[in-house]
N, C-alpha and C positions, 0 to 999 in steps of 0.2 A: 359715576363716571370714573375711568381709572384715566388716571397719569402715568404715564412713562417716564419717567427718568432718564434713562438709555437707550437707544434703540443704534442699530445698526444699520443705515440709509445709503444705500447704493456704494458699499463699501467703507464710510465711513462711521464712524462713531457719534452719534447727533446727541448729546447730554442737556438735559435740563437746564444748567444751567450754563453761564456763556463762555467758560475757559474751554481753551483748545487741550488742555494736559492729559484728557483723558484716552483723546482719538491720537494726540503725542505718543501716549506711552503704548497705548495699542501697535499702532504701525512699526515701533522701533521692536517690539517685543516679536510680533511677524516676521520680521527681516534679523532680527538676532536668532530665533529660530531657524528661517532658512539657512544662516551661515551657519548657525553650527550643527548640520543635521549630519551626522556621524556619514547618511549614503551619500552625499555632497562630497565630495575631493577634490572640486573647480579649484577652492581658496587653496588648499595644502596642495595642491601639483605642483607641478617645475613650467607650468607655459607662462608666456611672454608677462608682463606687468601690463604692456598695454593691453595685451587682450582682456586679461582680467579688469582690467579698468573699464573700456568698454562692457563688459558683460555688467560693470557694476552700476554704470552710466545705462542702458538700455531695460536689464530687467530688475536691479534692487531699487533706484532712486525713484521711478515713477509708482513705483509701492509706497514707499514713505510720503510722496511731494503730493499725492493726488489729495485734493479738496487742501491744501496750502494756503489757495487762494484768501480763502474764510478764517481760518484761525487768530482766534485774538492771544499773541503770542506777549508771556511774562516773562519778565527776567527767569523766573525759576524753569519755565519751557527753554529759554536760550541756553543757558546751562544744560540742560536735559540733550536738546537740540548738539549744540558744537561736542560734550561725551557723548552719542550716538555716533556723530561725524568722524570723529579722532577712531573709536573703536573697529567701525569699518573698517577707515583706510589701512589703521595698524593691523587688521585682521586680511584684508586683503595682501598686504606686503608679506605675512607672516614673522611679525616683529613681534614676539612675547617680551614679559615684564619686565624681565632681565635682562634684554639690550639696550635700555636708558638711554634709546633713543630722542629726544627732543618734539615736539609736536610740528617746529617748523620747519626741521628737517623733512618729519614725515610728507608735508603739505609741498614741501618742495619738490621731494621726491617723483609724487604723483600727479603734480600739477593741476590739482582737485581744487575749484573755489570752493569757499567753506560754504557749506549746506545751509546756513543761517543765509547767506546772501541771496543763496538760491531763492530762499523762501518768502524773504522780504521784495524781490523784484517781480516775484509772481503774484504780489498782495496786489502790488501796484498797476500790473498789468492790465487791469478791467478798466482803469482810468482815462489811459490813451481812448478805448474805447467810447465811454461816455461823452469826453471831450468832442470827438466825432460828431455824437448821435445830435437830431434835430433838437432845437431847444424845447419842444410841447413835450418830451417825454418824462415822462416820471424820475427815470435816475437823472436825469440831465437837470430837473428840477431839485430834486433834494440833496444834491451835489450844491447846486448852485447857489442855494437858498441860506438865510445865516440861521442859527442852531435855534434858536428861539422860535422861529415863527413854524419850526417840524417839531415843536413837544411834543403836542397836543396829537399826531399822528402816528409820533414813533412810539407811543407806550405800546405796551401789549394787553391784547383783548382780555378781560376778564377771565373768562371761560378756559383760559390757557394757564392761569393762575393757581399753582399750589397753595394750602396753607403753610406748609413746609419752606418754601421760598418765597420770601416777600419779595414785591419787585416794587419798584417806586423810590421815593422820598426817604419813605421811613429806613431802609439800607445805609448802616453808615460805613 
């Protein structure tokens, strides 16, 4: 039987194992691509901030945000996360190194909530959901239930099991 490691699933990056950093760094790497693609001149023109903000709000952020939902996000992702965020904006304003400019100038500027906030209210957004749903249903049960009595369900199947990555107990 072969195992994957990485695979690329309806756009995102689905890794072995369970850190978001890798589908992180992918998508920020896509979207630093985009901006700096030499036939792109949207960021370098003379049109409005706003406009360019919009264009950054409609077609860069939902590149980055999609499958947001899911990511088990670490301090070393939020770092990763908020330098993506600052690079943008100062890339969309056109503020290179040597105008020391300030980070919460920039933020002021552009009136952009930080990307990190984005990301965490979009984690939580399935919850309102659940809360909704009838209590007989499965999320609305493992939601509700205390952490102990879903061990026994939440491990993962054998058969999904590398020797390469132990899963279990033994993980310190």
């Amino acid at each position: 039987m072969v195992v994957l490691h990485t695979n690329v699933y309806l756009g995102s990056l689905v890794h072995s194992t369970t850190p978001s950093s890798p589908d992180i760094s992918r998508r920020s790497a896509i979207i630093h691509a985009a901006m700096q693609n030499p036939d792109n001149h949207i960021w370098k023109s003379r049109i409005a901030i706003s406009a360019k903000l919009n264009l950054y709000n409609i077609c860069i952020l939902p590149i980055f945000l999609y499958g947001s939902e899911c990511w088990a996000v670490t301090k070393r992702d939020v770092l990763k996360i908020d330098a993506f965020d600052r690079w943008c904006l100062r890339k969309l304003l056109g503020i290179k190194w040597y105008h020391h400019m300030r980070n919460d100038e920039v933020r002021r500027t552009t009136r952009q909530p930080h990307l990190l906030a984005i990301v965490q209210a979009r984690r939580f957004s399935p919850f309102g959901h659940i809360a909704r749903m009838p209590d007989e249903t499965d999320a609305k049960i493992s939601i509700a239930s205390p952490l102990g009595e879903l061990e026994e369900t939440t491990r993962m199947p054998s058969y999904y099991v590398d020797e390469d990555y132990p899963v279990g107990p033994e993980i310190q």
